[in-house]
Phi, psi and omega in degrees: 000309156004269173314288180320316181296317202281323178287313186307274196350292189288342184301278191319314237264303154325282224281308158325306155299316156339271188336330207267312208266011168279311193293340163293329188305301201300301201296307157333324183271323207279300189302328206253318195231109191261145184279162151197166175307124202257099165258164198330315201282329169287335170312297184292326176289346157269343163305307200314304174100178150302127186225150196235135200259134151262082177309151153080348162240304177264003139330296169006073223187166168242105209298137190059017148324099191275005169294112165314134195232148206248200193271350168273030175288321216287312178249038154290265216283052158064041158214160191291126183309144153329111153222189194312295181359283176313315188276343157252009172304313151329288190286332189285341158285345182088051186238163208238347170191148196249140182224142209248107168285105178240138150313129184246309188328281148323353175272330175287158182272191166291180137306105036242015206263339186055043175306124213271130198302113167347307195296330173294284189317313189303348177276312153269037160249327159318282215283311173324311195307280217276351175278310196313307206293323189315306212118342206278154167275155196216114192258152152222159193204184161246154201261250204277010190316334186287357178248035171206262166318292198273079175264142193230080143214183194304314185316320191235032171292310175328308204269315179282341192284290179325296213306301187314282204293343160292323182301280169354308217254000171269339194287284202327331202262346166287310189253024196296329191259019153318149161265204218275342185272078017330129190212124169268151219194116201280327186193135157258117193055045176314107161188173158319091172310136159075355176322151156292143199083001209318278199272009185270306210093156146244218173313270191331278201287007170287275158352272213293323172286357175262334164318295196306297166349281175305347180264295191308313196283000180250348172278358161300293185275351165286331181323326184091192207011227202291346185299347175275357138284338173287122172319156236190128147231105167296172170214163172317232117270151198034005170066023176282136136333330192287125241282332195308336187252353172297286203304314205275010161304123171266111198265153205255155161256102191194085170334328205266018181260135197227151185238106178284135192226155180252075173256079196298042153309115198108322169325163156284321147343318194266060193315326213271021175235142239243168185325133138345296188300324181273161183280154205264103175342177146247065178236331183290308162356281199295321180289343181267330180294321183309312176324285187294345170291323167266014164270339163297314156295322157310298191246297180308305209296322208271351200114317180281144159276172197213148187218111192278118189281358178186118176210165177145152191225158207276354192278111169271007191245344135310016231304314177303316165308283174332298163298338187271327189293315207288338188253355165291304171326305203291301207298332142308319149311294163325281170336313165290354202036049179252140185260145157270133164299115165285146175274075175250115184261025184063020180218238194309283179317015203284143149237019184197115170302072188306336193267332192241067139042015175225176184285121158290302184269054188286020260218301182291303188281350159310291198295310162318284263248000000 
Protein backbone atom coordinates (compact mmCIF):
# COMPACT_ATOMS: atom_id res chain seq x y z
CA UNK A 1 0.00 0.00 0.00
CA UNK A 2 2.70 2.08 0.64
CA UNK A 3 4.67 1.49 -2.06
CA UNK A 4 1.27 2.29 -4.16
CA UNK A 5 1.23 6.10 -2.30
CA UNK A 6 5.00 6.87 -2.82
CA UNK A 7 4.53 5.72 -6.76
CA UNK A 8 1.43 7.84 -7.14
CA UNK A 9 3.42 10.62 -5.29
CA UNK A 10 6.26 10.80 -7.58
CA UNK A 11 4.14 10.15 -10.67
CA UNK A 12 2.15 13.72 -9.79
CA UNK A 13 5.68 14.93 -8.54
CA UNK A 14 6.85 14.04 -12.20
CA UNK A 15 3.96 15.45 -14.01
CA UNK A 16 4.17 18.72 -12.12
CA UNK A 17 7.54 19.16 -13.38
CA UNK A 18 7.01 18.34 -17.07
CA UNK A 19 4.33 20.82 -16.52
CA UNK A 20 6.23 23.23 -14.83
CA UNK A 21 9.47 23.16 -17.20
CA UNK A 22 6.80 23.32 -20.65
CA UNK A 23 5.43 26.34 -18.99
CA UNK A 24 8.90 28.05 -18.25
CA UNK A 25 9.95 26.90 -21.55
CA UNK A 26 6.95 28.49 -23.23
CA UNK A 27 7.41 31.63 -21.13
CA UNK A 28 11.14 32.06 -21.35
CA UNK A 29 10.85 32.25 -25.11
CA UNK A 30 7.62 34.57 -25.31
CA UNK A 31 10.34 36.71 -22.76
CA UNK A 32 13.34 36.39 -25.18
CA UNK A 33 11.21 36.42 -28.45
CA UNK A 34 8.53 38.84 -27.70
CA UNK A 35 5.23 38.38 -30.10
CA UNK A 36 4.50 41.54 -31.95
CA UNK A 37 2.10 42.84 -34.77
CA UNK A 38 2.47 41.67 -37.79
CA UNK A 39 2.15 45.09 -40.51
CA UNK A 40 2.59 45.21 -43.99
CA UNK A 41 6.20 46.47 -43.72
CA UNK A 42 7.08 43.51 -41.43
CA UNK A 43 4.85 40.90 -43.44
CA UNK A 44 6.67 42.12 -46.43
CA UNK A 45 10.30 42.47 -44.93
CA UNK A 46 9.97 38.28 -43.77
CA UNK A 47 8.38 37.62 -47.22
CA UNK A 48 11.86 39.09 -48.86
CA UNK A 49 13.25 35.53 -47.27
CA UNK A 50 17.11 34.96 -47.87
CA UNK A 51 18.77 37.23 -49.92
CA UNK A 52 22.06 37.50 -52.09
CA UNK A 53 24.12 40.87 -52.47
CA UNK A 54 25.38 40.91 -56.14
CA UNK A 55 28.62 42.75 -54.82
CA UNK A 56 31.60 44.29 -56.33
CA UNK A 57 30.04 45.19 -59.47
CA UNK A 58 27.64 47.81 -59.99
CA UNK A 59 29.04 49.10 -57.00
CA UNK A 60 32.17 49.32 -58.57
CA UNK A 61 34.15 52.49 -58.81
CA UNK A 62 37.09 54.80 -58.41
CA UNK A 63 36.60 56.30 -55.36
CA UNK A 64 36.69 60.44 -55.47
CA UNK A 65 37.35 60.41 -58.69
CA UNK A 66 35.99 63.32 -60.42
CA UNK A 67 36.48 61.32 -63.89
CA UNK A 68 33.27 60.27 -65.73
CA UNK A 69 32.79 56.90 -66.27
CA UNK A 70 30.95 53.93 -68.85
CA UNK A 71 29.79 50.63 -68.47
CA UNK A 72 33.11 49.19 -67.50
CA UNK A 73 32.65 50.25 -63.91
CA UNK A 74 30.89 46.95 -63.72
CA UNK A 75 33.92 44.37 -64.02
CA UNK A 76 36.81 46.99 -62.69
CA UNK A 77 36.91 45.12 -59.50
CA UNK A 78 37.37 41.83 -60.99
CA UNK A 79 33.91 40.02 -61.51
CA UNK A 80 32.37 38.85 -64.46
CA UNK A 81 29.67 40.95 -66.24
CA UNK A 82 26.27 40.08 -65.04
CA UNK A 83 24.01 37.99 -67.41
CA UNK A 84 20.79 35.43 -66.70
CA UNK A 85 23.08 32.72 -65.74
CA UNK A 86 24.31 34.39 -63.09
CA UNK A 87 20.69 35.33 -61.71
CA UNK A 88 19.52 31.86 -62.03
CA UNK A 89 22.34 30.50 -60.69
CA UNK A 90 20.42 32.61 -57.89
CA UNK A 91 17.50 31.41 -57.83
CA UNK A 92 18.44 28.10 -58.14
CA UNK A 93 20.52 28.13 -55.09
CA UNK A 94 17.55 29.03 -53.10
CA UNK A 95 17.62 32.59 -52.34
CA UNK A 96 14.23 34.75 -52.70
CA UNK A 97 15.35 38.28 -53.49
CA UNK A 98 18.64 39.66 -55.18
CA UNK A 99 19.98 43.11 -53.91
CA UNK A 100 21.60 45.17 -56.58
CA UNK A 101 24.50 47.77 -54.75
CA UNK A 102 24.84 50.55 -57.14
CA UNK A 103 27.47 53.72 -57.51
CA UNK A 104 25.91 56.37 -59.18
CA UNK A 105 28.16 58.68 -58.77
CA UNK A 106 30.74 58.43 -62.21
CA UNK A 107 27.39 58.02 -63.82
CA UNK A 108 25.99 61.57 -63.43
CA UNK A 109 25.70 64.34 -65.51
CA UNK A 110 26.63 68.32 -64.24
CA UNK A 111 24.78 70.36 -61.93
CA UNK A 112 22.11 71.11 -62.09
CA UNK A 113 20.30 68.47 -63.33
CA UNK A 114 22.97 65.74 -62.62
CA UNK A 115 21.38 63.46 -65.21
CA UNK A 116 22.07 59.70 -64.95
CA UNK A 117 24.31 58.23 -68.10
CA UNK A 118 21.14 56.40 -70.24
CA UNK A 119 23.51 53.70 -71.09
CA UNK A 120 23.94 52.77 -67.15
CA UNK A 121 20.22 52.98 -66.07
CA UNK A 122 19.31 51.03 -68.92
CA UNK A 123 21.97 48.49 -67.70
CA UNK A 124 20.40 48.33 -64.56
CA UNK A 125 17.23 48.19 -65.34
CA UNK A 126 18.14 44.72 -67.81
CA UNK A 127 19.57 42.74 -64.60
CA UNK A 128 16.47 44.29 -62.66
CA UNK A 129 14.60 43.00 -65.44
CA UNK A 130 16.07 39.85 -65.36
CA UNK A 131 15.61 39.15 -61.40
CA UNK A 132 11.93 40.38 -61.54
CA UNK A 133 11.57 37.78 -64.77
CA UNK A 134 13.64 34.95 -61.80
CA UNK A 135 10.41 35.30 -59.37
CA UNK A 136 12.82 36.58 -57.22
CA UNK A 137 12.43 40.22 -55.46
CA UNK A 138 15.23 42.89 -56.23
CA UNK A 139 16.46 45.95 -53.72
CA UNK A 140 18.32 48.58 -55.41
CA UNK A 141 19.84 51.23 -53.73
CA UNK A 142 22.84 54.14 -54.19
CA UNK A 143 26.23 52.57 -52.68
CA UNK A 144 29.43 53.98 -52.28
CA UNK A 145 28.27 57.50 -53.56
CA UNK A 146 29.72 58.55 -50.06
CA UNK A 147 32.96 58.47 -51.15
CA UNK A 148 32.23 61.10 -53.63
CA UNK A 149 28.95 63.44 -52.94
CA UNK A 150 27.19 61.92 -50.02
CA UNK A 151 28.92 63.33 -46.78
CA UNK A 152 26.60 63.28 -44.24
CA UNK A 153 27.52 66.51 -42.08
CA UNK A 154 25.79 70.29 -41.91
CA UNK A 155 28.74 71.46 -44.98
CA UNK A 156 27.70 69.14 -47.44
CA UNK A 157 23.80 68.68 -46.82
CA UNK A 158 22.43 71.03 -49.50
CA UNK A 159 24.76 69.74 -52.04
CA UNK A 160 23.88 66.14 -50.99
CA UNK A 161 20.21 66.70 -50.63
CA UNK A 162 20.09 68.21 -54.40
CA UNK A 163 22.05 64.86 -55.73
CA UNK A 164 20.48 62.03 -53.73
CA UNK A 165 16.98 63.29 -54.72
CA UNK A 166 17.70 64.01 -58.33
CA UNK A 167 19.21 60.35 -58.34
CA UNK A 168 15.74 59.33 -56.89
CA UNK A 169 13.22 61.15 -58.71
CA UNK A 170 15.38 59.49 -62.30
CA UNK A 171 14.98 55.91 -60.53
CA UNK A 172 11.50 56.48 -59.66
CA UNK A 173 10.46 57.82 -62.87
CA UNK A 174 12.28 54.93 -64.86
CA UNK A 175 10.33 52.01 -62.56
CA UNK A 176 7.34 53.80 -61.32
CA UNK A 177 4.94 51.01 -63.14
CA UNK A 178 6.95 48.33 -61.25
CA UNK A 179 5.24 46.22 -58.49
CA UNK A 180 5.84 46.11 -54.70
CA UNK A 181 8.73 43.33 -55.46
CA UNK A 182 11.35 46.24 -56.70
CA UNK A 183 12.34 47.71 -53.43
CA UNK A 184 14.17 51.08 -53.14
CA UNK A 185 17.02 51.48 -50.36
CA UNK A 186 17.18 55.40 -50.00
CA UNK A 187 21.42 55.03 -48.99
CA UNK A 188 23.58 52.78 -48.19
CA UNK A 189 25.88 52.89 -45.02
CA UNK A 190 25.60 56.44 -44.96
CA UNK A 191 27.98 58.49 -43.20
CA UNK A 192 31.57 61.04 -43.60
CA UNK A 193 34.02 58.67 -45.65
CA UNK A 194 37.29 58.33 -43.96
CA UNK A 195 36.44 60.94 -41.00
CA UNK A 196 37.34 60.36 -37.39
CA UNK A 197 34.46 58.73 -36.37
CA UNK A 198 33.79 57.44 -39.74
CA UNK A 199 31.77 54.56 -38.95
CA UNK A 200 30.42 55.29 -35.10
CA UNK A 201 29.23 58.73 -35.76
CA UNK A 202 27.72 62.00 -34.09
CA UNK A 203 24.92 64.34 -33.32
CA UNK A 204 25.45 66.00 -36.50
CA UNK A 205 25.70 63.33 -39.12
CA UNK A 206 23.02 61.45 -37.32
CA UNK A 207 20.80 64.62 -37.84
CA UNK A 208 21.68 64.78 -41.64
CA UNK A 209 20.93 60.72 -42.48
CA UNK A 210 17.70 61.28 -41.06
CA UNK A 211 17.25 64.51 -43.51
CA UNK A 212 18.77 62.61 -46.46
CA UNK A 213 16.38 59.81 -45.67
CA UNK A 214 13.03 62.05 -45.45
CA UNK A 215 13.98 63.64 -48.68
CA UNK A 216 14.69 60.96 -50.49
CA UNK A 217 11.79 58.69 -49.24
CA UNK A 218 9.20 62.05 -50.04
CA UNK A 219 10.91 62.13 -53.95
CA UNK A 220 9.94 58.65 -54.17
CA UNK A 221 6.21 58.60 -53.08
CA UNK A 222 5.80 62.28 -55.29
CA UNK A 223 7.02 60.23 -58.48
CA UNK A 224 3.43 59.08 -59.06
CA UNK A 225 2.18 55.52 -60.67
CA UNK A 226 3.41 52.54 -57.96
CA UNK A 227 6.05 54.55 -56.43
CA UNK A 228 3.56 56.01 -53.93
CA UNK A 229 3.14 52.47 -52.57
CA UNK A 230 6.54 51.06 -53.11
CA UNK A 231 8.28 49.26 -49.87
CA UNK A 232 11.21 52.08 -48.93
CA UNK A 233 13.87 50.97 -46.92
CA UNK A 234 15.66 53.97 -44.96
CA UNK A 235 18.72 53.42 -42.84
CA UNK A 236 20.81 54.33 -39.82
CA UNK A 237 24.18 56.33 -40.10
CA UNK A 238 26.46 54.03 -41.50
CA UNK A 239 23.78 51.83 -41.85
CA UNK A 240 25.18 50.26 -38.58
CA UNK A 241 23.68 48.28 -35.50
CA UNK A 242 24.81 50.06 -33.16
CA UNK A 243 22.20 51.01 -30.70
CA UNK A 244 23.45 54.82 -30.42
CA UNK A 245 22.53 54.77 -34.19
CA UNK A 246 19.40 52.69 -33.69
CA UNK A 247 17.70 54.94 -31.42
CA UNK A 248 18.45 58.10 -33.17
CA UNK A 249 16.54 57.01 -36.74
CA UNK A 250 13.86 59.12 -37.13
CA UNK A 251 11.12 56.40 -38.70
CA UNK A 252 8.46 58.48 -41.65
CA UNK A 253 4.52 57.63 -40.61
CA UNK A 254 4.56 55.46 -43.91
CA UNK A 255 3.36 51.95 -43.49
CA UNK A 256 5.30 51.04 -46.36
CA UNK A 257 8.77 51.74 -44.99
CA UNK A 258 11.21 49.20 -44.01
CA UNK A 259 14.74 49.80 -42.11
CA UNK A 260 18.08 48.42 -43.16
CA UNK A 261 20.46 47.57 -41.03
CA UNK A 262 24.49 45.78 -41.63
CA UNK A 263 25.74 43.67 -39.10
CA UNK A 264 28.86 41.68 -39.94
CA UNK A 265 29.30 39.64 -36.66
CA UNK A 266 32.36 38.32 -36.34
CA UNK A 267 34.14 39.09 -39.75
CA UNK A 268 37.65 39.23 -40.12
CA UNK A 269 37.21 42.88 -40.64
CA UNK A 270 35.98 43.23 -37.54
CA UNK A 271 38.77 42.98 -34.57
CA UNK A 272 36.90 43.51 -31.82
CA UNK A 273 34.72 40.85 -32.28
CA UNK A 274 36.52 37.36 -32.08
CA UNK A 275 37.46 35.14 -35.48
CA UNK A 276 35.20 33.80 -37.83
CA UNK A 277 36.97 30.43 -37.65
CA UNK A 278 36.30 29.81 -33.76
CA UNK A 279 33.05 28.63 -32.92
CA UNK A 280 30.81 31.35 -31.48
CA UNK A 281 30.57 31.47 -27.17
CA UNK A 282 27.93 32.29 -25.37
CA UNK A 283 29.35 35.53 -24.55
CA UNK A 284 29.13 36.03 -28.54
CA UNK A 285 25.79 34.27 -28.61
CA UNK A 286 24.06 37.12 -25.75
CA UNK A 287 25.93 39.89 -28.22
CA UNK A 288 24.23 39.15 -31.33
CA UNK A 289 20.93 38.42 -29.36
CA UNK A 290 21.29 42.20 -27.57
CA UNK A 291 21.76 43.27 -31.26
CA UNK A 292 18.74 42.00 -32.48
CA UNK A 293 16.99 42.78 -29.90
CA UNK A 294 16.92 46.35 -30.01
CA UNK A 295 16.24 46.22 -33.56
CA UNK A 296 13.19 44.84 -32.22
CA UNK A 297 13.07 47.41 -29.96
CA UNK A 298 13.51 50.12 -32.12
CA UNK A 299 11.68 49.21 -35.26
CA UNK A 300 9.51 45.70 -34.65
CA UNK A 301 7.95 46.94 -32.06
CA UNK A 302 6.91 50.26 -33.47
CA UNK A 303 5.37 48.43 -36.95
CA UNK A 304 8.71 48.41 -39.17
CA UNK A 305 10.46 45.60 -40.50
CA UNK A 306 13.95 45.29 -40.50
CA UNK A 307 15.98 43.56 -43.41
CA UNK A 308 19.63 42.96 -42.26
CA UNK A 309 20.60 44.34 -45.60
CA UNK A 310 24.35 42.84 -45.45
CA UNK A 311 26.22 40.08 -43.57
CA UNK A 312 28.60 37.62 -43.93
CA UNK A 313 32.01 36.06 -43.13
CA UNK A 314 35.43 35.79 -44.64
CA UNK A 315 36.76 32.50 -43.34
CA UNK A 316 37.16 29.19 -45.93
CA UNK A 317 39.36 27.51 -44.09
CA UNK A 318 36.40 26.37 -41.42
CA UNK A 319 34.03 25.14 -43.60
CA UNK A 320 31.93 23.27 -40.51
CA UNK A 321 32.80 26.04 -38.19
CA UNK A 322 31.39 28.39 -40.77
CA UNK A 323 28.41 26.61 -41.23
CA UNK A 324 27.21 26.05 -37.85
CA UNK A 325 27.92 29.92 -36.96
CA UNK A 326 26.34 31.18 -40.10
CA UNK A 327 23.08 29.14 -39.21
CA UNK A 328 22.87 29.66 -35.88
CA UNK A 329 23.10 33.79 -37.00
CA UNK A 330 20.08 33.26 -39.38
CA UNK A 331 17.72 31.57 -37.06
CA UNK A 332 18.31 33.95 -34.84
CA UNK A 333 17.81 36.44 -36.79
CA UNK A 334 14.80 34.96 -38.01
CA UNK A 335 13.26 34.23 -34.29
CA UNK A 336 12.70 38.30 -34.64
CA UNK A 337 11.72 37.94 -38.05
CA UNK A 338 14.60 40.07 -39.88
CA UNK A 339 15.49 38.31 -43.11
CA UNK A 340 19.21 38.19 -44.05
CA UNK A 341 21.10 39.59 -47.13
CA UNK A 342 24.57 37.60 -47.54
CA UNK A 343 27.50 40.11 -48.73
CA UNK A 344 28.77 38.03 -51.74
CA UNK A 345 31.89 40.31 -53.45
CA UNK A 346 33.09 37.52 -55.52
CA UNK A 347 36.52 37.41 -53.53
CA UNK A 348 36.81 36.71 -49.83
CA UNK A 349 33.16 36.97 -49.08
CA UNK A 350 32.35 34.96 -52.26
CA UNK A 351 29.52 32.04 -52.44
CA UNK A 352 28.64 31.56 -55.32
CA UNK A 353 31.02 31.20 -58.45
CA UNK A 354 30.12 33.64 -61.32
CA UNK A 355 32.55 32.84 -63.83
CA UNK A 356 31.98 28.89 -63.77
CA UNK A 357 28.06 28.82 -62.61
CA UNK A 358 28.22 26.85 -59.10
CA UNK A 359 28.18 27.11 -55.70
CA UNK A 360 31.72 27.57 -54.24
CA UNK A 361 30.84 27.00 -51.04
CA UNK A 362 27.75 24.82 -50.77
CA UNK A 363 28.41 24.07 -47.53
CA UNK A 364 27.89 28.10 -46.62
CA UNK A 365 25.06 28.40 -48.68
CA UNK A 366 23.07 25.41 -47.30
CA UNK A 367 23.28 27.22 -43.92
CA UNK A 368 22.23 30.56 -44.91
CA UNK A 369 19.63 29.35 -46.71
Amino acid sequence: MKKKIVKKIIAVFAAVIIVAGVFFAVMSDEILYPSYEKTESIEFAQNLGAGWNLGNTFDACEKKSTEKAGLETETMWGNPETTKEIISLVKESGFNTVRIPITWAQHLGDAPDYKIDKAWLDRVNEVVDWVLDSGMNVIINTHHDDAFWLITDYEHEEKATQILTKIWAQVSERFKTYDERLVFETMNEPRVFEAEEEWYGTDERRDVVNHLNMAALKTIRNSGGRNAERFVMITTYSGSGLEVNMKALELPEDSRVMVSIHYYYGTAHQSEFPDAEKKWSLADKTEMYKTFRNMYKYFISKGYGVVEGECGWTDRENLENLAENTRYYVELAGKFGIPCMVWDNGESFMLLDRNNLKQKYPEYVNAFI
